[in-house]
C-alpha positions as CSV (number, residue, x, y, z in Angstrom):
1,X,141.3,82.7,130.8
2,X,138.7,85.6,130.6
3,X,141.2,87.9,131.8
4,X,143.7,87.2,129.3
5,X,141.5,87.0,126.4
6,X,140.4,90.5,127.6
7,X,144.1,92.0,127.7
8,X,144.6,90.2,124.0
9,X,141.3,91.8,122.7
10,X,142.5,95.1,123.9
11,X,146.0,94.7,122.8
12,X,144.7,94.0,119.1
13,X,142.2,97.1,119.6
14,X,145.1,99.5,120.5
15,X,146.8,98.0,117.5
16,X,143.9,99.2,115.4
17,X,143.6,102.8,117.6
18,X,146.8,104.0,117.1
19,X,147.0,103.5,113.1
20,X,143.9,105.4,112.6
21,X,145.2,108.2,115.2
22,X,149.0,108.1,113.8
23,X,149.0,105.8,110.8
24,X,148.0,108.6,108.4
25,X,151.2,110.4,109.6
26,X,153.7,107.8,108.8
27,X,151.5,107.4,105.3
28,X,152.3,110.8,104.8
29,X,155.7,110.6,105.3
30,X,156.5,107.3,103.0
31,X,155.0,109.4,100.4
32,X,151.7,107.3,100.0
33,X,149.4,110.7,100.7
34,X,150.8,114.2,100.4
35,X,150.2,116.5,102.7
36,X,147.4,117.9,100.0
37,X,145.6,115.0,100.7
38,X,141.9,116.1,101.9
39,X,141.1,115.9,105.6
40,X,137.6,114.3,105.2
41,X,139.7,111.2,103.3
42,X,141.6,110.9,105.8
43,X,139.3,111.2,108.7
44,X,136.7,108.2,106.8
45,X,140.6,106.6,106.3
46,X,140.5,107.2,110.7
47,X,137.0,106.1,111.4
48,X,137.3,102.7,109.6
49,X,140.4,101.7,111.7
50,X,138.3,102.7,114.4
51,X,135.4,100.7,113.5
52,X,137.6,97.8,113.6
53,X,139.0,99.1,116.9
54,X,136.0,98.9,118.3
55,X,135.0,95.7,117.2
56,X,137.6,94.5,119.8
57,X,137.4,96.7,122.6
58,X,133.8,96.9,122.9
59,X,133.5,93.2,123.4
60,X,137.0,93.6,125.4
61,X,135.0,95.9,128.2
62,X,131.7,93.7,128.1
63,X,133.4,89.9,128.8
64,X,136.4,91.9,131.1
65,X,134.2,93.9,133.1
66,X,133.2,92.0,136.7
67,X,129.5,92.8,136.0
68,X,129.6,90.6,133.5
69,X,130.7,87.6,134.9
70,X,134.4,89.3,134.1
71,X,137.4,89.4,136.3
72,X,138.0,93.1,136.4
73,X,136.6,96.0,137.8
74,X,135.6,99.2,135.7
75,X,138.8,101.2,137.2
76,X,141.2,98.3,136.7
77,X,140.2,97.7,132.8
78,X,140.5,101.8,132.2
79,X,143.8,101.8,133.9
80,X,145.0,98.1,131.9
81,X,143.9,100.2,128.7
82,X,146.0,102.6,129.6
83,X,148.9,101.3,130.1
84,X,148.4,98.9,126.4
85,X,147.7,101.7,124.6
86,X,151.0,103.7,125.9
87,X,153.0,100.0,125.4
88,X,151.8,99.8,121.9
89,X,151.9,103.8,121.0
90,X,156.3,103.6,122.1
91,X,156.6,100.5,120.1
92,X,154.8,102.5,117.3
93,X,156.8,105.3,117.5
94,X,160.2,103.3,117.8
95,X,159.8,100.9,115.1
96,X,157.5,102.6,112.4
97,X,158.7,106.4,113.4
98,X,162.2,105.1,113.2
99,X,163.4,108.6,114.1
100,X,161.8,108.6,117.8
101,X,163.9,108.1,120.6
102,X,163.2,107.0,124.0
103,X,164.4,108.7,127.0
104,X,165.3,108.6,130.8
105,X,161.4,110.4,131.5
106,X,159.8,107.8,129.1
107,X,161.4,104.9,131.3
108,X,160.3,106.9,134.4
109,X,156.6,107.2,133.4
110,X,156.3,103.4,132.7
111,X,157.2,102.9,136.2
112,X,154.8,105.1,137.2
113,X,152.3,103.7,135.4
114,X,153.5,100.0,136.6
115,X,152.8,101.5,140.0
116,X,149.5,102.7,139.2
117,X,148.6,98.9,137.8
118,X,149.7,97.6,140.9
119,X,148.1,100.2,142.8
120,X,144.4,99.7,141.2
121,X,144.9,96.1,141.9
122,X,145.7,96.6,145.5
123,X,142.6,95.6,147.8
């Protein structure tokens, strides 16, 4: 159950990640901010989506890593972070960034990076 509840903790952080990294852009484009819109706004606008990022993948790494009575190792959690945060960035791009298209080379680096899960799990 641990290691579940630490995939699910850094599924919802990701979430929260890539709105403060990309979220301003699609404001932007629907018009909510222009494009006059002071940085610093939107950096503070960043940094609280990623306090609330990190209010899930903090604990995440802590109760996920296997020197905390976790089930994975430091290398395994990077590389599962990894691989959720590219998941949720497509699914971003293809559903809120309507315009983004997925390619042959976007299908190829997910199998590469199914390989590399599987490979950091090998023993």
């Amino acid at each position: 159950m641990n290691g579940w509840l630490t995939v699910v903790l850094l599924l919802i952080a990701n979430v929260f990640m890539t709105f403060a990294w990309y979220g301003h852009l699609k404001l932007q484009q629907m018009k909510l901010i222009g494009s006059d819109t002071p940085l610093i706004f939107i950096i503070l606008l960043s940094w609280g989506l990623a306090l609330v990022e990190y209010c899930f993948m903090v604990p995440a790494n802590r109760m996920g890593f296997i020197g905390n009575g976790g089930t994975f190792t430091l290398m395994q959690l990077k590389v599962i972070q990894e691989v959720i945060t590219l998941l949720v960035f497509t699914l971003f791009s293809v559903l809120i960034f309507k315009g983004e298209a997925l390619h042959w080379n976007h299908f190829a680096a997910f199998v590469c990076l199914i390989m590399a899960v599987y490979f950091v799990f090998m023993k």
